[in-house]
Wavefront OBJ file of the C-alpha trace (Angstrom):
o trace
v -9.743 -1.100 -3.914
v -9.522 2.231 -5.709
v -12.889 4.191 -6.698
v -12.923 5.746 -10.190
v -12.200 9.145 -8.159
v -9.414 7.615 -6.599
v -7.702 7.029 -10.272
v -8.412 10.589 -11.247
v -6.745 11.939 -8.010
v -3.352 9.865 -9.218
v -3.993 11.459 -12.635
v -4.241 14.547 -11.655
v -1.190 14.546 -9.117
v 1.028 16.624 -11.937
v 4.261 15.646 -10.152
v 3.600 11.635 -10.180
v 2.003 11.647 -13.049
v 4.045 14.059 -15.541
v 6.995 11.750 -13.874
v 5.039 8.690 -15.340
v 4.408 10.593 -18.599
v 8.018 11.330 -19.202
v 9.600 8.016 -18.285
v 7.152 6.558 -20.631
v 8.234 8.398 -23.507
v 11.900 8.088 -23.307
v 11.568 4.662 -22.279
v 8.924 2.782 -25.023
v 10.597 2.674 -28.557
v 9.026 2.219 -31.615
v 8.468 -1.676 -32.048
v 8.484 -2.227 -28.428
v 6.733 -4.756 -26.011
v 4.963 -3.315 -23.018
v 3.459 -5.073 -19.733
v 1.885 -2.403 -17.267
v 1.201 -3.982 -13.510
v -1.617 -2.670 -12.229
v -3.386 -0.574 -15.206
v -6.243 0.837 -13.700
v -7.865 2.828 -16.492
v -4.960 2.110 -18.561
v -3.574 5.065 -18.923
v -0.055 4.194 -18.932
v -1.053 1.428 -21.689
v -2.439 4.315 -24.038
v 1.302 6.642 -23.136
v 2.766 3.498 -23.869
v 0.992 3.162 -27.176
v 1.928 6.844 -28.486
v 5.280 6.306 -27.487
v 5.465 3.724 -30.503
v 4.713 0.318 -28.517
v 3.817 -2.160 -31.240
v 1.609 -4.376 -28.319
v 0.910 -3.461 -24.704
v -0.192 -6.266 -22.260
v -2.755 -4.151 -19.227
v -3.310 -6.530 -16.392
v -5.527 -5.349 -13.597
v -7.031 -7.122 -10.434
v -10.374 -5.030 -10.056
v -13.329 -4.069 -12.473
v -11.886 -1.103 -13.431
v -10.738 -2.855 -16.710
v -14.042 -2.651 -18.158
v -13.672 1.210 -18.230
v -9.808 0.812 -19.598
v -11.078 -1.332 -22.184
v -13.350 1.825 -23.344
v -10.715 4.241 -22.861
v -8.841 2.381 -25.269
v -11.128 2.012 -28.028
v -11.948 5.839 -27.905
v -8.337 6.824 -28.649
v -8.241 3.755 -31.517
v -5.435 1.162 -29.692
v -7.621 -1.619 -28.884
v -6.060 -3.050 -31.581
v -2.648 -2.696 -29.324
v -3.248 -3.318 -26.464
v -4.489 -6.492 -24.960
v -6.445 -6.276 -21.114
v -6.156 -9.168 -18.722
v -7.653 -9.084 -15.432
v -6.223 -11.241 -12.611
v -3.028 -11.257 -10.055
v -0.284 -10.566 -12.239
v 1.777 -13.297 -10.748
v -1.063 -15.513 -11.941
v -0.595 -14.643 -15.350
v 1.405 -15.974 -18.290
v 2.273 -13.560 -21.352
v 3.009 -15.013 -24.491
v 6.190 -12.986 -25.093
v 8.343 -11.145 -22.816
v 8.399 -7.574 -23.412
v 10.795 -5.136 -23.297
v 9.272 -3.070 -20.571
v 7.473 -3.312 -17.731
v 5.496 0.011 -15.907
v 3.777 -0.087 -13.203
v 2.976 2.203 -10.236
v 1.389 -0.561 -7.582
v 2.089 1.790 -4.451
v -0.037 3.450 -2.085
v 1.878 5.961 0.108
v 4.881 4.284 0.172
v 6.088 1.244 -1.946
v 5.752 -1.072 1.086
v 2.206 -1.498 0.522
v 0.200 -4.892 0.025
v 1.900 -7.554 -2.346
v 3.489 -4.534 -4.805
v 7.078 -5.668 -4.234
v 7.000 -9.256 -4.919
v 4.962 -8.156 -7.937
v 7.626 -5.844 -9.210
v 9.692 -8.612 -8.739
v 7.540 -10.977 -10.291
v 7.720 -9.417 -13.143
v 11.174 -8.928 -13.679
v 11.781 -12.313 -13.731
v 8.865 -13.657 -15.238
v 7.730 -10.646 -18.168
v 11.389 -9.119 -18.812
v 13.635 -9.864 -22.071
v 17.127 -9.547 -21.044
v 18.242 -5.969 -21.190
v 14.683 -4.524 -21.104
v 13.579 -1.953 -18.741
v 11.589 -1.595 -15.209
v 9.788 1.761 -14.283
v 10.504 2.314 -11.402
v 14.027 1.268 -10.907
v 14.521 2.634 -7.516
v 12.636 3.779 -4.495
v 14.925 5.356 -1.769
v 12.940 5.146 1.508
v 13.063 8.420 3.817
v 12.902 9.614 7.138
v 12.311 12.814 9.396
v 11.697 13.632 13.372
v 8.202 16.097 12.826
v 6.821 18.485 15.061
v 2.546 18.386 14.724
v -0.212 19.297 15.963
v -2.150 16.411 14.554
v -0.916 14.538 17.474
v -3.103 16.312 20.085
v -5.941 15.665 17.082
v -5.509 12.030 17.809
v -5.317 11.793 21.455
v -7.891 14.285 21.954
v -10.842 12.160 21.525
v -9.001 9.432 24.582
v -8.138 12.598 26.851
v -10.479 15.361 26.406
v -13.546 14.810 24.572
v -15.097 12.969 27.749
v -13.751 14.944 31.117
v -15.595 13.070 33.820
v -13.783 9.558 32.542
v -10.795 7.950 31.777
v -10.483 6.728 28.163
v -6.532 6.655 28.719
v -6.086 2.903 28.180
v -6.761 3.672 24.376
v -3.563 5.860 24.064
v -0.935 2.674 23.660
v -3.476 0.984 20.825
v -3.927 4.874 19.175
v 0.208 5.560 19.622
v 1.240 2.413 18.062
v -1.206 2.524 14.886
v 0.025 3.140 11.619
v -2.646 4.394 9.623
v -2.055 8.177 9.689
v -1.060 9.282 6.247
v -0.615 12.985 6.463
v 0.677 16.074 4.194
v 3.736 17.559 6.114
v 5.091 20.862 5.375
v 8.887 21.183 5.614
v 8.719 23.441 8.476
v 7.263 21.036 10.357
v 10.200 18.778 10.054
v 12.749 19.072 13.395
v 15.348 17.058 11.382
v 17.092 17.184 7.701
v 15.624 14.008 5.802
v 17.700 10.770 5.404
v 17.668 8.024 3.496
v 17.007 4.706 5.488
v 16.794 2.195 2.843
v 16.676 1.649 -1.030
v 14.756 -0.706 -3.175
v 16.470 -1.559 -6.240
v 13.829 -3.480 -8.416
v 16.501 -3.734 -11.053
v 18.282 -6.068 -9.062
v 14.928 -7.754 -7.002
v 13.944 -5.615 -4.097
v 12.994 -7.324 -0.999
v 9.688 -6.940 0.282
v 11.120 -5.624 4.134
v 12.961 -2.966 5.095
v 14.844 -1.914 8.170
v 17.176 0.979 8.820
v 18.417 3.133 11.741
v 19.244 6.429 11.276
v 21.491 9.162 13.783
v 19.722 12.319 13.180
v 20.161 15.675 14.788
v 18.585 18.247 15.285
v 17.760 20.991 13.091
v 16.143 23.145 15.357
v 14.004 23.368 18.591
v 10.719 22.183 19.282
v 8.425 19.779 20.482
v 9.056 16.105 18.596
v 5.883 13.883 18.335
v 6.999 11.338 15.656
v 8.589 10.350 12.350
v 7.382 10.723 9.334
v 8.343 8.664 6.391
v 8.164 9.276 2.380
v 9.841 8.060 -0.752
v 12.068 9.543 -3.689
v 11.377 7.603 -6.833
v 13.864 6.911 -9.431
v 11.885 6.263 -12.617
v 13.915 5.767 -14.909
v 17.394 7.631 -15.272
v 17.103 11.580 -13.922
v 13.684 10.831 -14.066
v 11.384 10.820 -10.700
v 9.564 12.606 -8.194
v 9.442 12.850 -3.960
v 6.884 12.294 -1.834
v 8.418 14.101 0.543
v 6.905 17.181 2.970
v 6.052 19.768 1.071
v 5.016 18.021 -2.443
v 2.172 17.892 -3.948
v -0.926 16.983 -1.859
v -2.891 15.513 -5.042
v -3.803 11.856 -5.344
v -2.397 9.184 -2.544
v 0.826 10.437 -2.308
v 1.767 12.006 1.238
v 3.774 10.956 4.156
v 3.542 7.705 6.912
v 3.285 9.071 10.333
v 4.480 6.866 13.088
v 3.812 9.160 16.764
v 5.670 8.637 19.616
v 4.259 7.754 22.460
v 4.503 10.920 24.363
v 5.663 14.399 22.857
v 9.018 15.330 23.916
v 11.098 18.774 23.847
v 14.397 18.964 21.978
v 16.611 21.730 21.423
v 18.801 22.271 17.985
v 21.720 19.833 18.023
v 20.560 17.413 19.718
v 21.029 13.845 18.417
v 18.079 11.562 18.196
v 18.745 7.983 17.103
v 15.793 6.036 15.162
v 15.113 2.202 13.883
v 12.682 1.612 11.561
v 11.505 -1.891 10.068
v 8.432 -3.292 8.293
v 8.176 -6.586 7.477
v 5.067 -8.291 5.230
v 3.182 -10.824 7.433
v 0.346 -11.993 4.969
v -1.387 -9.135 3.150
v 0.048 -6.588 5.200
v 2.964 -4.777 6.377
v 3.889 -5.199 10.366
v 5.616 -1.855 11.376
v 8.074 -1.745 13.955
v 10.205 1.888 15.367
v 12.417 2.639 18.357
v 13.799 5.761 19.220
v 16.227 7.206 21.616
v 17.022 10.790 22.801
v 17.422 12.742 26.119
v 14.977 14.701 27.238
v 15.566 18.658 26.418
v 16.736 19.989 30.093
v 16.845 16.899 31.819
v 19.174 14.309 32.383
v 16.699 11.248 31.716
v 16.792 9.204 28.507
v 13.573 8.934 26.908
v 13.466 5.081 24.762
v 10.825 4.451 22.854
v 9.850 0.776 21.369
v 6.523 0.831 19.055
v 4.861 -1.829 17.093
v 1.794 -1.835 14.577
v 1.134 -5.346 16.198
v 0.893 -3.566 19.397
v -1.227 -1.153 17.817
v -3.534 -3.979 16.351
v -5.760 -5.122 19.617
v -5.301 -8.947 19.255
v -7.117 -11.115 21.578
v -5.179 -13.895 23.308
v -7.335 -16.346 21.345
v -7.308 -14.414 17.797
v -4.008 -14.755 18.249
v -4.069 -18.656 19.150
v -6.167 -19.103 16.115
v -2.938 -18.327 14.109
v -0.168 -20.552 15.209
v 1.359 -23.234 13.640
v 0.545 -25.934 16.595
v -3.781 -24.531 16.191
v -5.741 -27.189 15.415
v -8.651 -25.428 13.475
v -12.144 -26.586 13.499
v -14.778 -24.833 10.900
v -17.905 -22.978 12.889
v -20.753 -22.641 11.298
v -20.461 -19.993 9.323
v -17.385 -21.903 7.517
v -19.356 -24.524 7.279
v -21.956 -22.552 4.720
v -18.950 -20.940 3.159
v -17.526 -24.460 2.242
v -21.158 -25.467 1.421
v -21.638 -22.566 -0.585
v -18.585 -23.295 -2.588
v -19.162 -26.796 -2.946
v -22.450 -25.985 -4.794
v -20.800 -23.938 -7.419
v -20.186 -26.872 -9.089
v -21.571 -25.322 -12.570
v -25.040 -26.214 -12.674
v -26.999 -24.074 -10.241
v -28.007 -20.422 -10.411
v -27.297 -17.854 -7.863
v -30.660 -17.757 -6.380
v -30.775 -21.695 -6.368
v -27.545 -22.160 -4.355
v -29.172 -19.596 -2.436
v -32.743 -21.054 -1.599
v -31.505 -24.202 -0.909
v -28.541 -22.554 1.497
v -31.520 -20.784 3.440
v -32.846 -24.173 3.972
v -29.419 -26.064 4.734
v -28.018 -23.118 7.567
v -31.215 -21.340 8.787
v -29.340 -19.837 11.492
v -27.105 -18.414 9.386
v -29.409 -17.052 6.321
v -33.297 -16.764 7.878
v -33.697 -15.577 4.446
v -32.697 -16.615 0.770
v -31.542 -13.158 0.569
v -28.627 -12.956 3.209
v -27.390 -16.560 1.355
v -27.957 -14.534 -2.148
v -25.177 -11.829 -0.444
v -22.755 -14.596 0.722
v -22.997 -16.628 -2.434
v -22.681 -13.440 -4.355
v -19.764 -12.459 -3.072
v -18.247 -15.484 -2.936
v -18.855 -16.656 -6.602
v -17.379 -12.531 -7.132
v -13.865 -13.698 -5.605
v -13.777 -17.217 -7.104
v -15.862 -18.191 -9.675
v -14.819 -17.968 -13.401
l 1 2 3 4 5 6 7 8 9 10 11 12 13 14 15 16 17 18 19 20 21 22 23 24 25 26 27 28 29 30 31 32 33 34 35 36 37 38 39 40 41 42 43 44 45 46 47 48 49 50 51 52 53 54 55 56 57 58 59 60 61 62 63 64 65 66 67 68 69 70 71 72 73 74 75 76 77 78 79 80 81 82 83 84 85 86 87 88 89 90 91 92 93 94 95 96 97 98 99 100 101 102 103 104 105 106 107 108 109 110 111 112 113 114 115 116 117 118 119 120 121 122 123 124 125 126 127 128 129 130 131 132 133 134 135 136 137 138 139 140 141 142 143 144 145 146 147 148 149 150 151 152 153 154 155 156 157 158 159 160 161 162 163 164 165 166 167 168 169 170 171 172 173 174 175 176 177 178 179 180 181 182 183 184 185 186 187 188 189 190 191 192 193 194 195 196 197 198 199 200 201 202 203 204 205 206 207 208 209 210 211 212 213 214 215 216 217 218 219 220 221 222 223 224 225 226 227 228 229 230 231 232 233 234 235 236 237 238 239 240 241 242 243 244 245 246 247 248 249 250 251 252 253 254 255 256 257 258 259 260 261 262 263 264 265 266 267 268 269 270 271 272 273 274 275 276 277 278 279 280 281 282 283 284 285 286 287 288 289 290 291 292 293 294 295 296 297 298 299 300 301 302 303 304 305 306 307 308 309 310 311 312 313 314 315 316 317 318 319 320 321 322 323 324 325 326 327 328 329 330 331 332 333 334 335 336 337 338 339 340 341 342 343 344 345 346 347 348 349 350 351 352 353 354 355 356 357 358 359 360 361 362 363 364 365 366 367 368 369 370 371 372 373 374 375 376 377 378 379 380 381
């Protein structure tokens, strides 16, 4: 979930945004339907609007569309634009429109459920002939040389001398979740592409790709680094490639190796790459080979994000198909708690009487007054 800051980073991220801005405006005619995926404060909506858009539909998952809903009135479009919050896939318009916008990414466009929305809405929102921004994302790749590696093994191999933390290192190595700003001299490779999402067409929501790169120069490899070029909408777009702007959540995927290893300029270095969405989230996978820089051994690498994840054997039981599941008893006051929503009962009466019902699990009204809260938040109406 973004914060209001969060918004006014991407706003303020000239590149991405001007991009936005100017795709907008050569896109949206005079007369025109709009849907935007993903509003946010509705900014898009309101470009959309001065661009000539006779009606613009804003749908947005999170609370945020309060605040849109303000934005609008203050520049005098309320009368244009009509807010819906939900899951856009969840939604039904009553027209199609000729255009859909939306910019649904985090760092890269394999994030969450963004591409089956994109595609969602191309079937679903689209007149024939009208127009998605984006129409392309071309996926990117680089060996880097950083010194953010050490940063992150640092804490497993030196911050505690007298003992041995190393069994953290395969966990740390096969994790994901380092987004980083990369300068282009940091990059021991030229970029390359290593797969495209065409939206106009349906993008699928995996990619995989292996890529022969060599080397550009010497140096010490500790990873790839991944980014995207967007293709707005003709020769409009913008990279979020090393070196671009650090502003809002742009930036690059860093997936470390895991050990450093020398290279020396020419030197060919082969690299797969594939993420796949399991649920929610996207399951990383990378593999690289290269020889060693003065030696005659073969260094292979195979990393995983599921590696990286720290599964129990019987987390992991819990999710196969053969599991026969059995609620505890904290599902059992979650089911209770949602049985009682039946309607009729306040908040703080579902919750009094919960306290009573699961002791164990709320001593106090209060803790079932959180649960219940948060519960009714997700799916009352």
């Amino acid at each position: 979930m973004y914060s209001l800051r969060d918004y006014g980073n991407m706003i303020s991220d000239v590149e991405r945004f001007g991009a936005y801005s100017r795709a907008i405006g050569r896109v949206v005619r005079p007369g025109d339907t709009v849907a935007e995926i993903g509003s946010g404060p509705g900014v898009f909506a309101l470009l959309a609007c001065q661009a000539g858009a006779k009606k613009v539909y804003a749908i947005e998952t999170q609370d945020i569309i309060h605040i849109s809903r303000e934005i609008a009135e203050a520049n005098g479009f309320t009368d244009r634009i009509s807010f819906a919050q939900g899951d856009s896939r969840r939604i039904q318009l009553p027209e199609r429109v000729n255009v859909v916008v939306s910019d649904i990414r985090g760092a890269l466009p394999l994030f969450g459920q963004a591409i089956l929305t994109i595609e969602h809405a191309r079937q679903n929102f689209l007149l024939p002939g009208g127009i998605l921004v984006p129409q392309r994302d071309v996926l990117k790749a680089a060996v880097v040389e950083t010194d953010y590696y050490s940063r992150i093994a640092a804490p497993w191999t030196k911050s505690v001398p007298s003992l041995d933390l190393s069994a953290a290192l395969p966990l740390i190595f096969n994790s994901e979740f380092y987004h980083r700003n990369f300068n282009a001299e940091q990059l021991l490779t030229s970029p390359q592409a290593w797969y495209v999402l065409d939206y106009t067409v349906g993008a699928t929501a995996c990619a995989s790709g292996k890529i022969e790169f060599r080397a550009v120069r010497g140096g010490i490899a500790h990873g790839v680094c991944v980014w995207f070029d967007a293709q707005l909408f003709e020769d409009i777009g913008y990279s979020t490639g090393p070196g671009t702007s650090d502003a809002g959540i742009s930036g690059q995927l860093f997936l470390p190796w895991p050990e450093p290893v020398p290279i020396s300029q020419g030197q060919d270095i082969w690299i797969g790459l594939h993420a796949d969405l399991i649920g929610e989230n996207y399951i990383w996978r990378w593999e690289g080979k290269l020889r060693a820089n003065g030696s005659g051994s073969e260094h292979h690498f195979q990393q995983s994000t599921l590696q990286g994840a720290n599964f129990t054997p019987q987390a992991l039981r819990r999710r196969a198909a053969d599991f026969v599941p059995m609620l505890s008893e904290e599902g059992r006051a979650d089911r209770w708690l949602l049985q009682a929503m039946d309607g009729k009962a306040s908040l703080e009466q579902i919750a009094q009487a919960a306290s009573k019902q699961f002791p164990k699990i709320f001593p106090r009204w209060e803790d079932a007054l959180r649960r219940a809260a948060d519960l009714a938040a997700q799916f009352s109406r």
